[in-house]
C-alpha positions as CSV (number, residue, x, y, z in Angstrom):
1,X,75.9,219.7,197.0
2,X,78.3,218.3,200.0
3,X,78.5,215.0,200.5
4,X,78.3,213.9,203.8
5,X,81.5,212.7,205.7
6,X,81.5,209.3,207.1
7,X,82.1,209.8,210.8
8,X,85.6,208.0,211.9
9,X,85.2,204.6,213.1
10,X,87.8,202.1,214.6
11,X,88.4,199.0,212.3
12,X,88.4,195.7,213.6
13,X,91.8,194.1,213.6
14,X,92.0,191.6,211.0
15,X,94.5,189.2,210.4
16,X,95.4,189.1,206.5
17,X,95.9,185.6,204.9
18,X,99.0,185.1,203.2
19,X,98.5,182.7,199.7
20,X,100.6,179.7,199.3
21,X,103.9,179.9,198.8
22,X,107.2,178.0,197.6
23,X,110.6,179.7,198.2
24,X,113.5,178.4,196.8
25,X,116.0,178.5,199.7
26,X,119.2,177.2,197.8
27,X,121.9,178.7,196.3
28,X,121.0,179.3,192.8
29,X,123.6,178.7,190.2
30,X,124.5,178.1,186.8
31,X,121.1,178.0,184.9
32,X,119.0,176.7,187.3
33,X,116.7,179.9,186.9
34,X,115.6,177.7,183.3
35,X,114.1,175.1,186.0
36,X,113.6,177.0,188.6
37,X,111.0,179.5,186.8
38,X,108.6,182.0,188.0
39,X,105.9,179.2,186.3
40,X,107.3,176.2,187.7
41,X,107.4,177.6,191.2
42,X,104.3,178.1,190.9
43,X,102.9,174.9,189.8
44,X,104.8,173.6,193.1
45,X,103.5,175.8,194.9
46,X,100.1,174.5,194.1
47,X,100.5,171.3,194.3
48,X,101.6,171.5,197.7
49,X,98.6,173.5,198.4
50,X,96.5,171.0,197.0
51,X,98.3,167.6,198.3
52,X,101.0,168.1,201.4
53,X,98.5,167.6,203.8
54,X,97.0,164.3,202.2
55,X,100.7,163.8,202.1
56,X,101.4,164.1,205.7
57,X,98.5,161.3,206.2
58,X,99.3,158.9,204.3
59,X,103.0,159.0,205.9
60,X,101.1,158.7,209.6
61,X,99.6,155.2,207.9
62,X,103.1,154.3,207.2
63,X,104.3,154.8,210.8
64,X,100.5,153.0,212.5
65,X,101.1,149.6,209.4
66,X,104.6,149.2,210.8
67,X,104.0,149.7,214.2
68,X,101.1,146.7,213.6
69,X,103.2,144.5,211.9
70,X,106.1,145.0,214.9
71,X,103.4,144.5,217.3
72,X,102.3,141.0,215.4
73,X,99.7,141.8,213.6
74,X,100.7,139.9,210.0
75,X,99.5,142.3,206.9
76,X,96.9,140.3,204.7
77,X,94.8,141.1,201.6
78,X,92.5,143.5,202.5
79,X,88.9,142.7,202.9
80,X,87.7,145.7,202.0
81,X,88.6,145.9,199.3
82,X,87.9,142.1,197.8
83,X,85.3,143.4,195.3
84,X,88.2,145.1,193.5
85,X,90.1,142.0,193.4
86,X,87.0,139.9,192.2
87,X,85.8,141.9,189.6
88,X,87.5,140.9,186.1
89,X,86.5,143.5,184.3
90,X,88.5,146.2,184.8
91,X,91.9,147.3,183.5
92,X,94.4,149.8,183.6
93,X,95.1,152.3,180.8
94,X,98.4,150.2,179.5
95,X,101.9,151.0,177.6
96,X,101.4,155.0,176.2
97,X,103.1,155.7,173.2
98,X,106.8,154.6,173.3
99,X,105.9,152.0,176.2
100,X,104.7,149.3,174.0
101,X,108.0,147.0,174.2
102,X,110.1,147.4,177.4
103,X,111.9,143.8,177.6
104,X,115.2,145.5,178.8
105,X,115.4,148.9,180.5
106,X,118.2,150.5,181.7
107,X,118.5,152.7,184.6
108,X,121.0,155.1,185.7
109,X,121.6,158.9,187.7
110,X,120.6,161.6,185.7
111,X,124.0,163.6,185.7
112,X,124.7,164.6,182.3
113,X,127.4,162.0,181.0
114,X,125.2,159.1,183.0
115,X,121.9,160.6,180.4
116,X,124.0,160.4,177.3
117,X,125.1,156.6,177.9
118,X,122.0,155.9,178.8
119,X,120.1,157.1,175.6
120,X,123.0,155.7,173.5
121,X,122.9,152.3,175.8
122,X,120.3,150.4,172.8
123,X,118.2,149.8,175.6
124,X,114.3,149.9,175.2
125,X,113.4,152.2,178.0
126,X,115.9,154.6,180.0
127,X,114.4,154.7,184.4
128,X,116.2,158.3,184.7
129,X,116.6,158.1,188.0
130,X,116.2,161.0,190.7
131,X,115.6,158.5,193.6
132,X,117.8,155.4,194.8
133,X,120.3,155.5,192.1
134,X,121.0,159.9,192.8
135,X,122.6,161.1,196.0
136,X,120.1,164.0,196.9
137,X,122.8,167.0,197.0
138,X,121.0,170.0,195.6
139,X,123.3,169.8,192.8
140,X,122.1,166.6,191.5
141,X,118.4,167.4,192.2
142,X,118.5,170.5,189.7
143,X,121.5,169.4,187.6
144,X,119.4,166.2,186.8
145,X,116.5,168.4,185.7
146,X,118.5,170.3,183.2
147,X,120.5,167.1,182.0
148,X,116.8,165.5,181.0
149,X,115.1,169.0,179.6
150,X,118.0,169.4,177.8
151,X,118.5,165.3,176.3
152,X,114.7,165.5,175.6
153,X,115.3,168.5,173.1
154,X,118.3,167.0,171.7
155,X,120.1,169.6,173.1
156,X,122.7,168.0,175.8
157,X,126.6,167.4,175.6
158,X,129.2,166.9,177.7
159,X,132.9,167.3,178.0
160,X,134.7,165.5,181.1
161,X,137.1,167.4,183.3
162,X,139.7,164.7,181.3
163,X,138.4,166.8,177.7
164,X,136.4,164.2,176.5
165,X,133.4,164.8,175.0
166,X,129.6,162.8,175.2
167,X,127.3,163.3,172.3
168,X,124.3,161.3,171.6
169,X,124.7,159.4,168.7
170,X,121.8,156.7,169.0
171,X,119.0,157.3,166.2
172,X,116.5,155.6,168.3
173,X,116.9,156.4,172.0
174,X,114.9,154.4,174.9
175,X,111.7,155.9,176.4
176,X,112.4,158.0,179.3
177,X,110.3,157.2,182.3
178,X,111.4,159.5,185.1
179,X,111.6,158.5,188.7
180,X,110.7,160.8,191.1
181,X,112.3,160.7,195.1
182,X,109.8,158.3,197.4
183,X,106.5,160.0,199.4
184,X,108.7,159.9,202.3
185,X,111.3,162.5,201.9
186,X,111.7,165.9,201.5
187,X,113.5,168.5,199.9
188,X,115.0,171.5,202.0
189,X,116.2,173.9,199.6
190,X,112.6,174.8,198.7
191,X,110.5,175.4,201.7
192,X,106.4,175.9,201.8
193,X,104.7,178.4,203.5
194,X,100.9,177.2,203.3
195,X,97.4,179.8,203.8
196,X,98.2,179.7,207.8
197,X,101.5,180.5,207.8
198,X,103.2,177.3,208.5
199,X,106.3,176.6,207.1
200,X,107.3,173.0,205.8
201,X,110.0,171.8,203.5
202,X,109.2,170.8,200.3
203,X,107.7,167.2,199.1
204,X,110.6,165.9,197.0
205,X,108.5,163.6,195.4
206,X,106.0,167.0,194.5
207,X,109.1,168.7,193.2
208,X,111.2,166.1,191.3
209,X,107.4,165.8,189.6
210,X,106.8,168.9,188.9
211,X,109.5,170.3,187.3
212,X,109.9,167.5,184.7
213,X,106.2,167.3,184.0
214,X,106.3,170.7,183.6
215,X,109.3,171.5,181.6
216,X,109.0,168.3,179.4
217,X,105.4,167.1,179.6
218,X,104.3,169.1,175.9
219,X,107.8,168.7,174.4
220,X,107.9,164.8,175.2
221,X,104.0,164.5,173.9
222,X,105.3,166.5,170.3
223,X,108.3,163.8,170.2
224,X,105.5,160.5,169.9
225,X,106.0,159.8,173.6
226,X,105.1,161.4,176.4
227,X,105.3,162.4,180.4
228,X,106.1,158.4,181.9
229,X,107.2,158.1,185.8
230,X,108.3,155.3,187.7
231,X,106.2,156.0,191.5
232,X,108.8,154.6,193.7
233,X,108.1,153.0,197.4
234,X,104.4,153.2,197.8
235,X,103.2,151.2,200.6
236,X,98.6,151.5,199.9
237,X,96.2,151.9,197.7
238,X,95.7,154.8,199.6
239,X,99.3,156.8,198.3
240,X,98.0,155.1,194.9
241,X,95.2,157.3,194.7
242,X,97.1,160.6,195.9
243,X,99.5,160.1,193.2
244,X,96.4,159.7,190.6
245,X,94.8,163.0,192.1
246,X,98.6,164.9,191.2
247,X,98.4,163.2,187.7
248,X,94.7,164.1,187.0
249,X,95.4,167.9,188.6
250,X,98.4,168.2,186.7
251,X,97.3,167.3,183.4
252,X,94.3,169.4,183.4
253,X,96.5,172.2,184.8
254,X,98.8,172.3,181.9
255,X,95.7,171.7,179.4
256,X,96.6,167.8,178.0
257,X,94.3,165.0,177.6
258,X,93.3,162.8,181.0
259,X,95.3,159.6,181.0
260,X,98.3,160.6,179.2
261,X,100.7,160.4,181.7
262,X,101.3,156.7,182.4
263,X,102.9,155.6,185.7
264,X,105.0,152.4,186.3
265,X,104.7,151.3,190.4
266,X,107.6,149.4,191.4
267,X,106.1,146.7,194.3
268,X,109.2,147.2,196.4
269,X,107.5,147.4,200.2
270,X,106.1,144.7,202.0
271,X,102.9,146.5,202.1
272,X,102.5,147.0,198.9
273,X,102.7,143.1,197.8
274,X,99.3,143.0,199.6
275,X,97.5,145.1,197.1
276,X,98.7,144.9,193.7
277,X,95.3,145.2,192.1
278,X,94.1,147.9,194.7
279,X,97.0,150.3,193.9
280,X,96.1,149.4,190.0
281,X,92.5,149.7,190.2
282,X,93.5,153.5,192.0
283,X,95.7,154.4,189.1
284,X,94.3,152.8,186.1
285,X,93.2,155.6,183.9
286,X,97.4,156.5,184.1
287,X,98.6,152.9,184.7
288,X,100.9,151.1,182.8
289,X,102.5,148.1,185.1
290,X,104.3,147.0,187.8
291,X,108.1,146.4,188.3
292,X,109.4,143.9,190.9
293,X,111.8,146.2,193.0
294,X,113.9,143.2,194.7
295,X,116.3,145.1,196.8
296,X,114.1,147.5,198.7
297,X,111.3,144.3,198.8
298,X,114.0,142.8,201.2
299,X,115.0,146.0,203.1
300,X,110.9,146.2,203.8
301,X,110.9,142.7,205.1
302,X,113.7,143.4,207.1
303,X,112.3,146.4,208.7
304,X,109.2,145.5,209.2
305,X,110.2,142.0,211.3
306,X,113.9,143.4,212.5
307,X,112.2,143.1,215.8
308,X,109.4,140.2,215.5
309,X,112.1,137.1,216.6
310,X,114.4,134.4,215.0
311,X,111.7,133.0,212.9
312,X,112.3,136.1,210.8
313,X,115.7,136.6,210.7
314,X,117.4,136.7,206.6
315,X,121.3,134.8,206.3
316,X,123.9,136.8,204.4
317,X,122.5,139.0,201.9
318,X,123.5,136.6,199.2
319,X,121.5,134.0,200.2
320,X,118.3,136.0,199.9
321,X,118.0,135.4,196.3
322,X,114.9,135.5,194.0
323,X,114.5,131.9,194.2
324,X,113.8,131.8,198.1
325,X,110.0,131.1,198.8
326,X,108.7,134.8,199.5
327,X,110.8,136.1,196.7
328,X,109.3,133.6,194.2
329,X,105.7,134.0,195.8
330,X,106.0,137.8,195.6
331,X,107.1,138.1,191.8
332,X,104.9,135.5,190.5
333,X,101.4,137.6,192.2
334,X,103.2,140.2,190.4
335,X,103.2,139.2,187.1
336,X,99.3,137.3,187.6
337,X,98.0,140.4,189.1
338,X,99.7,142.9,186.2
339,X,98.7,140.5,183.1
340,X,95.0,140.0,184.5
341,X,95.0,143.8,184.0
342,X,96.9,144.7,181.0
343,X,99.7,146.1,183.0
344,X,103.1,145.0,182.0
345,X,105.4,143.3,184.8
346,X,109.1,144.4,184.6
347,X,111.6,142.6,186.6
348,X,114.4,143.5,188.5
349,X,117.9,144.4,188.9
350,X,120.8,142.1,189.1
351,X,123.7,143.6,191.4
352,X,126.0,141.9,189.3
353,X,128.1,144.0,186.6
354,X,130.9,143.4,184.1
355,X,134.3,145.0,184.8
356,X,136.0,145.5,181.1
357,X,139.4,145.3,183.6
358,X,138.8,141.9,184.2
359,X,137.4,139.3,181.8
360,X,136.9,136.9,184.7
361,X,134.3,139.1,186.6
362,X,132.5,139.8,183.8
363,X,131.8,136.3,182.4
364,X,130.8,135.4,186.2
365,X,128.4,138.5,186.1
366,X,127.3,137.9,182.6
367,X,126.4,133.8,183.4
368,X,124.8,134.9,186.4
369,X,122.6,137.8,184.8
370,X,121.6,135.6,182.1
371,X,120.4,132.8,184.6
372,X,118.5,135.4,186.4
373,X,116.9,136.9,183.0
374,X,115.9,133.7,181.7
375,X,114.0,132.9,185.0
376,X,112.1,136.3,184.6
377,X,111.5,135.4,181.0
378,X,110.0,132.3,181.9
379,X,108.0,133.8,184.7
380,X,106.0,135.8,181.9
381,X,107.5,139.1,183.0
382,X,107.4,141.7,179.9
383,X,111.0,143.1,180.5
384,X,113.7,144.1,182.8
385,X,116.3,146.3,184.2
386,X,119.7,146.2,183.8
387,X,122.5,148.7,185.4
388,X,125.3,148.6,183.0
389,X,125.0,148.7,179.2
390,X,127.2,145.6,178.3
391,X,124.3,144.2,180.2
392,X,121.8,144.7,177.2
393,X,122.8,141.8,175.1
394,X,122.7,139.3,177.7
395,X,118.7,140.6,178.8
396,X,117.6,141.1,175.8
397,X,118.2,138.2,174.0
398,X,116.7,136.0,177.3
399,X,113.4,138.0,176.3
400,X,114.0,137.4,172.5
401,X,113.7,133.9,172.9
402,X,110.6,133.9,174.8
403,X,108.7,136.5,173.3
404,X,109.4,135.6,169.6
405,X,108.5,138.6,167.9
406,X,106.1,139.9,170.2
407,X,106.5,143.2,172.3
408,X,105.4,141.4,175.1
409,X,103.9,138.5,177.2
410,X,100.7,140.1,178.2
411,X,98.4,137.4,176.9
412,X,100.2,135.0,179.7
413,X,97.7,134.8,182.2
414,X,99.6,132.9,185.1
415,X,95.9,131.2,185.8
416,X,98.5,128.6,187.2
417,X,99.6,131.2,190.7
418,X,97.7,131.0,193.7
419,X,99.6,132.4,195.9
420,X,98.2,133.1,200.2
421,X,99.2,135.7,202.6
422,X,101.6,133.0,204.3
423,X,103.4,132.2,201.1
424,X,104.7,136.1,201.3
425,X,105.7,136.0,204.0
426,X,107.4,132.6,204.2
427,X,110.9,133.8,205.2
428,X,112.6,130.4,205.5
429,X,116.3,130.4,203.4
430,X,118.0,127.7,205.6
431,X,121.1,129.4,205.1
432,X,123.7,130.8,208.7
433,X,125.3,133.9,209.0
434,X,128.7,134.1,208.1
435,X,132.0,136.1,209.3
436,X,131.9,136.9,205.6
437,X,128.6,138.1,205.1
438,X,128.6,140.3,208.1
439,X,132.1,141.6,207.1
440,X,130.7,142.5,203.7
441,X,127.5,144.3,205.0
442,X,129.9,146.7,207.2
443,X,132.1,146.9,204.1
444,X,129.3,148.0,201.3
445,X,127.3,149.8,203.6
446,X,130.4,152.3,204.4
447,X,131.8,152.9,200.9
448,X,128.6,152.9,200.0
449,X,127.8,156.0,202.0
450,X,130.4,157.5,201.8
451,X,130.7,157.6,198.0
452,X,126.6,159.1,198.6
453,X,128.1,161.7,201.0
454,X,130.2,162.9,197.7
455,X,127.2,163.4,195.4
456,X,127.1,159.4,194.0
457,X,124.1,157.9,194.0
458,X,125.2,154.6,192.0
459,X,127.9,152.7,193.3
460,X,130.0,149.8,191.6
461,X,131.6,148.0,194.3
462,X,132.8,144.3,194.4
463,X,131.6,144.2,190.9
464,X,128.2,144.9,192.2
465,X,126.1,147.8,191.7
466,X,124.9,149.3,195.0
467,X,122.6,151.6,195.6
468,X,120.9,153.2,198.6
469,X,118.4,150.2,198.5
470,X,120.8,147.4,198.9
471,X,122.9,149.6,201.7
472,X,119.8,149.8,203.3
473,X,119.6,146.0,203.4
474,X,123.3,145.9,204.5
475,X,123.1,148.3,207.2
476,X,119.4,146.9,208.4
477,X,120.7,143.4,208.5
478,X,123.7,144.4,211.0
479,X,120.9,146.1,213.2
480,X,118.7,143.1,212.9
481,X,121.6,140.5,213.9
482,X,122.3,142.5,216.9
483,X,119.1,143.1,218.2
484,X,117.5,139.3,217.8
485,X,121.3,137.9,219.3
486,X,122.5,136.1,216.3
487,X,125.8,134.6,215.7
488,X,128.1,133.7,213.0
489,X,128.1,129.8,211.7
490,X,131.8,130.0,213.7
491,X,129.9,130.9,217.1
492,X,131.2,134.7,216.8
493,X,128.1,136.5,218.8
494,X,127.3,139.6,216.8
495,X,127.5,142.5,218.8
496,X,128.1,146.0,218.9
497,X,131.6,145.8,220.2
498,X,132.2,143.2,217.3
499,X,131.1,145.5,214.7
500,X,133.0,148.2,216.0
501,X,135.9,145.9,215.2
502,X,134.8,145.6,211.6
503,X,134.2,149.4,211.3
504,X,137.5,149.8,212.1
505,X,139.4,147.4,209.9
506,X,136.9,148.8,206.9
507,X,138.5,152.8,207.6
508,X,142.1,151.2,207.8
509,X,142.1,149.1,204.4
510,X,140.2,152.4,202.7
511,X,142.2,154.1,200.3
512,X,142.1,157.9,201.8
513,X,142.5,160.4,200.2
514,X,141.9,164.7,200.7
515,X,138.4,165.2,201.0
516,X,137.0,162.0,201.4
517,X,134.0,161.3,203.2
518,X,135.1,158.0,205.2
519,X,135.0,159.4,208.7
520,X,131.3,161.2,208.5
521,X,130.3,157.6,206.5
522,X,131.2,155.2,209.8
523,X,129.7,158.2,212.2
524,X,126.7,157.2,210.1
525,X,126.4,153.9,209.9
526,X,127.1,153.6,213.6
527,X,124.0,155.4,213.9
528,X,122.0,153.7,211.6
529,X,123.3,150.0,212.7
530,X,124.2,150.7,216.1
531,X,121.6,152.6,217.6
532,X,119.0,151.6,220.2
533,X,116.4,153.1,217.6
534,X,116.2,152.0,214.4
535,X,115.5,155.0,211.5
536,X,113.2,154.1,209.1
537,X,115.8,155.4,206.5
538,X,119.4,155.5,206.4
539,X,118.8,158.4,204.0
540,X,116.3,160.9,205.7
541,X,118.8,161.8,208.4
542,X,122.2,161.7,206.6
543,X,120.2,164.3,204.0
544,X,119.7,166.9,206.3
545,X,123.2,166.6,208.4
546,X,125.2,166.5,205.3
547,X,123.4,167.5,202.1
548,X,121.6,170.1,202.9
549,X,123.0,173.6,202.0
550,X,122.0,176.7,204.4
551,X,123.8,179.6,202.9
């Protein structure tokens, strides 16, 4: 029998849908195909599938808060969303294994010789730190992901170019809890292609995520611990509850018990301060507490009122200490709000650092940590950072005396706080500007970049440890002084021709040498202080002029 032939017809043209897709972009170099796995570019992959667009909204919220709050439209505590603040019942998952006793932590880049002082530091808790405290080359991004998979299977070493070799030695190391780079940025050596076709650079936050949680997640859940992250700059509830999505996704991806990732959200945007318990109540299945970021607290304050009038103009930026009325308002809701939820509070950072060169600066920095330690103590915080591991002693034994024994002050309620919208935003110092302080903002906020241009993330300077937060206060303040038409306690009018002047004696007293990065450093902070606009982030631009590699 024949079977009948179809008679020819002319398809319809049909356009075929690509899947999702990551592509790594970068170079690829010395064992970075162990992170960069078929499986791991995969879980991106999805995750961007699942989350870049929610992403891209919550970053449009961003850029319509600050435009209200430029436009005078004070944030306050939400109103919808009082019932979550009113009901007492609730609470947030708490401290996961390893977690339970974090009075000092110690944070640090995540190059290899930085991870193996860190774990040998004594310190309770280790914030490994891909964000403020890393200079985004691509490098460091995928360097610090094999420096932590290797520490967290006791497998990392280190020999300096000098011939000196790093071992870890501790037999109790601290609880790594991971930070991941800000909602805000990107990362351009991995690009997404999503089901239409369009092409995007990665989230950084999505990838410095993924990887670790997916190298480390299993391996750090065998060791008695587990996959901890510190979620840095969120600015809603809203950003709260994507992050919970990518935790909930990620966990049943990989097949591990709901709520075992545990999530520390440092309150370090203006924002933010305004819904403590909303961005709780969003992540309290994987919610362990709060930390008080100080110095990107002020840079938010700054940007958000650079252009709102004298009334919110900040002195020198060592006058704007934790003692001031916004900074005392904003920590004390912190610790309320986190112990009337079981969350732990974590302080802060001190800038100040010992120099083993001179004895001098280091009893200064150790008198003025210890004041500073022994006010968080007393506040009922449950621990704090420190950026130098002489530093341990000092914290820790400021927490020793006040929690006597315990793990932690979470059965101090603060009933005693009541603290309004006005007392947060009560930016009254009583303190001028000064030649000096002006001259030191120019000063830190060029070394500082220019050492970031060269791969450092973590800065000592002055016997002060920078970072990109406190640059960004540096560099905003400059902006801020010349836009509102302030002046020096001398008279000196601060202006763009005056800073100029100081950008210039800065280059000539720097020690130069082949290679350095002084010249692309001023071109930067001339456009970041200078300019008519003012960028969001001293970061997002310098990134992709200078860190980005295309071949």
């Amino acid at each position: 029998m024949t079977t009948p032939t179809a008679t020819p017809t002319t398809a319809p043209t049909q356009t075929i849908q690509q899947g999702p897709a990551l592509h790594v972009t970068g170079p690829m170099r010395d064992r970075f195909d162990e992170i960069l796995t078929p499986e791991a570019i995969a879980f991106l992959s999805e995750l961007h599938h699942r989350f870049a667009n929610r992403r891209h909204d919550r970053l449009a919220d961003r850029m319509r808060r600050r435009f209200e709050i430029g436009n005078g439209h004070d944030p306050r505590f939400r109103d919808d969303t009082r019932h979550i603040r009113d009901d007492a019942e609730w609470q947030v998952a708490g401290a996961g294994p390893g977690l339970e006793d974090r009075r000092v932590e110690i944070t640090g880049p995540t190059d290899p010789k930085m991870t193996i002082n860190a774990l040998n530091s004594g310190a309770k808790v280790w914030l490994a730190d891909q964000e403020d405290a890393t200079s985004p080359t691509w490098a460091n991004v995928i360097g610090g992901q094999l420096s932590l998979r290797d520490a967290i299977r006791g497998e990392l070493s280190f020999t300096s170019p000098e011939g000196k070799t790093y071992e870890v030695t501790a037999q109790q190391t601290p609880t790594i809890v991971m930070r991941p780079r800000g909602w805000h940025l990107t990362e351009k050596h991995l690009t997404f292609i999503d089901r239409t076709g369009r092409s995007m650079a990665a989230s950084a936050s999505l990838v410095d995520f993924g990887l670790y949680f997916l190298h480390n997640a299993k391996a750090l859940i065998e060791s008695g611990r587990g996959p901890y992250f510190y979620i840095a700059k969120l600015e809603s509830s809203e950003e709260a509850k994507l992050w919970d999505d990518v935790f909930t996704f990620s966990e049943d991806y990989i097949g591990i018990e709901h709520g075992t990732i545990r999530a520390t959200v440092l309150i370090e945007t203006l924002p933010a301060a305004f819904e403590m318990d909303e961005i709780l109540f969003e992540l309290r299945d994987h919610c362990a507490g709060l930390n008080a970021g100080r110095w990107d607290y002020i840079f938010s304050i700054i940007k958000n009122y650079r252009g709102r009038g004298a009334r919110f103009v900040l002195p020198d930026r060592s006058e704007v200490t934790m003692t001031v009325p916004f900074m005392r308002a904003y920590t004390e809701l912190l610790v309320q709000t986190c112990h009337k939820r079981g969350a732990f509070a974590i302080g802060g950072m001190s800038a100040s650092i010992p120099n083993r060169r001179d004895p001098e600066a280091t009893a200064t920095a150790l008198e003025k940590v210890a004041a500073d330690k022994k006010r968080e103590a007393a506040d009922g915080f449950d621990g704090t950072w420190v950026a130098h591991p002489d530093l341990i002693p000092t914290a820790q034994a400021e927490f020793d005396a006040v929690l006597d024994g315990r793990p932690n002050q979470l059965d101090r309620q603060r009933d005693d706080v009541s603290v309004r919208a006005e007392d947060l935003l009560d930016l009254r110092i009583g303190r001028p500007i000064t030649s000096k302080g002006v001259r030191e903002n120019v000063s830190v906020a060029i070394r500082y970049i220019e050492a970031w241009l060269r791969g450092l993330g973590a800065v000592a300077i002055d016997n002060l440890m920078e970072d990109a937060a406190t640059a960004e206060i540096s560099r905003s303040q400059v902006w801020q002084w010349i836009h509102q038409d302030r002046s020096t306690e001398d008279g000196t009018r601060i202006t763009p021709e005056y800073i100029e002047g100081l950008i210039t004696d800065v280059l000539a007293q720097a020690t130069r040498a082949a290679g350095d990065r002084f010249d692309d450093a001023a071109e930067l902070f001339r456009e970041v202080s200078l300019g008519v606009e003012f960028p969001a982030f001293l970061t997002t631009s310098a990134y992709s002029k200078f860190l980005v590699e295309t071949d």
